[in-house]
C-alpha positions as CSV (number, residue, x, y, z in Angstrom):
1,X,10.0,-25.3,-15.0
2,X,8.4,-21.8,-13.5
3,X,10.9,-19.7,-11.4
4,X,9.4,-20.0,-7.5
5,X,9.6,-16.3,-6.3
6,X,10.2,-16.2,-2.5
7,X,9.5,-12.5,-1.2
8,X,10.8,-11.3,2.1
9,X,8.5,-8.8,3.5
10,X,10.0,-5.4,2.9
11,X,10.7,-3.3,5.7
12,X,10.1,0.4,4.1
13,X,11.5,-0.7,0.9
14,X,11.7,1.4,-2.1
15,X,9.2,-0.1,-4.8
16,X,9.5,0.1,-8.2
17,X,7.4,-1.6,-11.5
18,X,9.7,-4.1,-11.7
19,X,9.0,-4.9,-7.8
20,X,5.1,-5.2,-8.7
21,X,5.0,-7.0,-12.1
22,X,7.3,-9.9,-9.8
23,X,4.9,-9.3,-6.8
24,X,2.2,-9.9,-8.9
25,X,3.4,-12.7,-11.2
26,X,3.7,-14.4,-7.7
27,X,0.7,-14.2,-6.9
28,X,-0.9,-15.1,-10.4
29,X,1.5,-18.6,-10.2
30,X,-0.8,-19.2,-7.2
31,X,-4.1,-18.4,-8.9
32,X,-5.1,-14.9,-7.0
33,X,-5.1,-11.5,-8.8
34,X,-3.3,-8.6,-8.3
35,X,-3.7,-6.8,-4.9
36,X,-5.3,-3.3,-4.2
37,X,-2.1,-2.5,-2.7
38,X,-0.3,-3.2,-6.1
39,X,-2.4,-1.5,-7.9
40,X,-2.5,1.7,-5.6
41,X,1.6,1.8,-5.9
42,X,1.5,1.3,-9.7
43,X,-1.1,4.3,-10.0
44,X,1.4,6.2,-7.6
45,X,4.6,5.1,-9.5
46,X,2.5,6.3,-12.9
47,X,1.3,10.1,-11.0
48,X,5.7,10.2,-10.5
49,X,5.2,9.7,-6.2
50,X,8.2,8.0,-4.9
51,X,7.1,4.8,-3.1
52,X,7.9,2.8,-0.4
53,X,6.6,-0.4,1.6
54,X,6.7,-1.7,4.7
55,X,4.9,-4.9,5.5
56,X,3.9,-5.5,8.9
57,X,5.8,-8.9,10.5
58,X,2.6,-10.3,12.0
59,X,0.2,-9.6,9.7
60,X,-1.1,-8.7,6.0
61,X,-1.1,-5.1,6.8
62,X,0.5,-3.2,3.9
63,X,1.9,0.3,4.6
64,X,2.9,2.3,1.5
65,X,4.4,5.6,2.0
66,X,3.9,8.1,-0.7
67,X,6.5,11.2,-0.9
68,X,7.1,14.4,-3.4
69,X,9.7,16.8,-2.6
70,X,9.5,17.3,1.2
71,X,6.3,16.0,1.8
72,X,5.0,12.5,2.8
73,X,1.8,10.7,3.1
74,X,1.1,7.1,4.6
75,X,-1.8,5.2,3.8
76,X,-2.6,1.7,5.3
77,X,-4.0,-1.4,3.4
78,X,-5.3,-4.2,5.5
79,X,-7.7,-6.9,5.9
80,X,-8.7,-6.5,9.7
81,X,-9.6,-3.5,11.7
82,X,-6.5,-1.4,12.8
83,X,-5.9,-0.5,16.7
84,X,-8.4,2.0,17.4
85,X,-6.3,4.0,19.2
86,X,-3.7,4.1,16.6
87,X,-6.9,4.7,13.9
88,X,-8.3,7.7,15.9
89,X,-4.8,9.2,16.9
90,X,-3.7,9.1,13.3
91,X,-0.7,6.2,13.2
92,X,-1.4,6.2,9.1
93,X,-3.0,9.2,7.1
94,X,-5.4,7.2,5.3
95,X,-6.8,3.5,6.0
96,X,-8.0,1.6,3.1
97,X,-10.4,-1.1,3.9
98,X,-13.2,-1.4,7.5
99,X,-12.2,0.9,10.2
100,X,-13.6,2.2,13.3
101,X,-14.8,5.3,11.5
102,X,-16.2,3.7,8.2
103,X,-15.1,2.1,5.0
104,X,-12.9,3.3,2.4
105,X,-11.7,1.9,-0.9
106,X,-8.4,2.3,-3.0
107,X,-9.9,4.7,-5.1
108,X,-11.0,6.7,-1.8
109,X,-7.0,6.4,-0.9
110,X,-6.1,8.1,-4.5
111,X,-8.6,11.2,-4.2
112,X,-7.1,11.7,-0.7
113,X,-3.4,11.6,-1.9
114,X,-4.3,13.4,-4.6
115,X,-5.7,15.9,-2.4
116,X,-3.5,16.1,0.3
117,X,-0.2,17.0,-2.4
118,X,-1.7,19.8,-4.1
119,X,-2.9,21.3,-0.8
């Protein structure tokens, strides 16, 4: 008999491997692949950012926070335009997915990071 893995949406929740290979078996027992948003904080965990998730209560909106020493950077995964206002006044640094001001991918989200630490 397979173990039924109830998740509670985490509310800025450190996240770890072990977090996304259960996350992600979860999903698999119900037929659907692994999410960008799982793969984005593995590919963070792997570059040595700290990680940390919050899950909106309402919706699928995914925030992961990414930090190294004192800096931080949030980016946004979702599958619904944000609140423009909160898009153009910068609620998240980076929105992954149809915005107000274009499209951007997961990969777009790593180059950004990526960018944003070494500056």
């Amino acid at each position: 008999m397979k173990k039924n893995h109830h998740f509670t949406k985490k509310t800025n929740g450190r996240v770890t491997q072990e977090y996304i290979d259960k996350r992600a078996a979860n999903y698999a027992e119900k037929g659907y692949p692994k999410t960008k948003w799982m793969e984005f904080c593995e590919w963070a965990l792997r570059e040595g950012y700290g990680v940390r998730l919050y899950e909106a209560r309402q919706t699928c909106s995914k925030y992961v926070t990414l930090g190294r020493g004192p800096k931080s950077y949030k980016v946004r995964f979702s599958n619904h335009l944000p609140i423009r206002e909160r898009e153009l006044n910068g609620d998240c640094d980076f929105f992954v997915g149809i915005t107000h001001t274009g499209k951007r991918t997961t990969e777009d989200a790593m180059e950004a990071v990526e960018s944003f630490f070494k500056a």
